[in-house]
N, C-alpha and C positions, 0 to 999 in steps of 0.2 A: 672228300673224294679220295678213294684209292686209288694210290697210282701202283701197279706191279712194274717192276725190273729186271730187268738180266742180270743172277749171279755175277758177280764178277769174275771168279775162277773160270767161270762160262766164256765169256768177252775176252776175256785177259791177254789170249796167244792174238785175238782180232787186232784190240788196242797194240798190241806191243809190235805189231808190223806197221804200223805206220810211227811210232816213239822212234824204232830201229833209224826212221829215215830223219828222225829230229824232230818229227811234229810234238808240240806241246799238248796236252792232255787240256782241256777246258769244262770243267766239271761244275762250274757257276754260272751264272746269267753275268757277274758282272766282271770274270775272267772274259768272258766273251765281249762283253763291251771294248772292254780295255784291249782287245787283239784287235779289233775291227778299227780304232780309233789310233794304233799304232801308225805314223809314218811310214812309209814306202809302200810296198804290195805286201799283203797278209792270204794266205791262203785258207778257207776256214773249209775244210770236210767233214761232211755229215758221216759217219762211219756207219756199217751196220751188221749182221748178222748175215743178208741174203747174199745168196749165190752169186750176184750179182757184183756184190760190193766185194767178194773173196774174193772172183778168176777172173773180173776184170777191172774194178776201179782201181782198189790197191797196186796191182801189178801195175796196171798203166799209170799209177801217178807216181811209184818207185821207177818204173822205165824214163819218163817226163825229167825226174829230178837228176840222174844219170848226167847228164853234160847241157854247156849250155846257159842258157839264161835262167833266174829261177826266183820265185818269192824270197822277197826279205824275211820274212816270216811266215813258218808253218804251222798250223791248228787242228786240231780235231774236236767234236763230239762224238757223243755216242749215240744215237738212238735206241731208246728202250733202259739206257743206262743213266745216261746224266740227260732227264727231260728236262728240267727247267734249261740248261742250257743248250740243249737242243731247239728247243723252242724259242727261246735267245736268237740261237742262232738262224734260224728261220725266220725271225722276224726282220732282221737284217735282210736277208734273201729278198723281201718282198719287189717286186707284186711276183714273182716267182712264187709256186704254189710247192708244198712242202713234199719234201720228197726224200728216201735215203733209199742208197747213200746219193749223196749229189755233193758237189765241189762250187762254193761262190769263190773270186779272185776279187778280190779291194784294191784299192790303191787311194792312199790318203781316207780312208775312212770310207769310199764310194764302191759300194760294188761295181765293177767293169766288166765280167764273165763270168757264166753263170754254166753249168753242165749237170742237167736233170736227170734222174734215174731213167725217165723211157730214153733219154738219148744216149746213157752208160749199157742200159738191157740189148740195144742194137746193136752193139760194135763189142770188139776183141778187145784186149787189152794196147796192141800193138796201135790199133785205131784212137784209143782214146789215150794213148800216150804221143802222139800226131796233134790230137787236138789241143791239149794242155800246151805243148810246146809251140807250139802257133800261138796260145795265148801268152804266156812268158814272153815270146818275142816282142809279142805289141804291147806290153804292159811294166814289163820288171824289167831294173837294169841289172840286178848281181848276177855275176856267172859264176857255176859252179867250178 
């Protein structure tokens, strides 16, 4: 089976605004293990190409990390780019159905909060950086 990809020169400015905020790049199935399986809260993002995932995930999870309570650890995939770990990553997610961009929050290995594309498409950035931080409060202790 062929899988097709997103250049990376393509991706690159996507990826590199969440690198900016400290997210780790997770381009394997078992890089992605090993974040999920990390101690404390891990945050893993499904990153992507749509409009979506530019004017309002991003910005609302760069707003979220601003002040405050915050994952012990940051992650990303790419969708379209690093599939096996994307997929990885979504298997984690389960029984959440797969979705980008979309944001799972772990804590000890457990997914605990979960934030799907149709509920990123409904709201602003300013909204879903409200939400993220409602979830840091109830889940992660490190402040930034």
């Amino acid at each position: 089976m062929i899988v097709q990809r997103y250049p990376e020169p393509f991706i690159a400015p996507m990826r590199a605004e969440l690198s900016r905020l400290g997210f780790e790049d997770l381009k394997t199935p078992d890089a992605v293990d090993a974040a999920v399986k990390q101690p404390g809260t891990t945050m893993i993002v499904v990153n992507s190409v749509c409009g979506c995932a530019a004017g309002k995930a991003r910005p609302g999870i760069a707003l979220a990390l601003g002040k405050g309570k915050r994952p012990d650890h940051l992650a990303t995939v790419f969708a379209g780019a690093d599939v096996e770990a994307t997929q990885t990553a979504r298997d984690h997610f389960a029984p959440y159905p797969p979705s980008s961009p979309s944001i799972g929050l772990f804590r000890d290995g457990q997914l605990v909060w979960m934030l799907e594309r149709w509920q990123i498409e409904g709201q602003d950035a300013p909204s879903i950086a409200r939400q993220l931080t409602q979830a840091f409060e109830q889940y992660c202790v490190t402040v930034s």
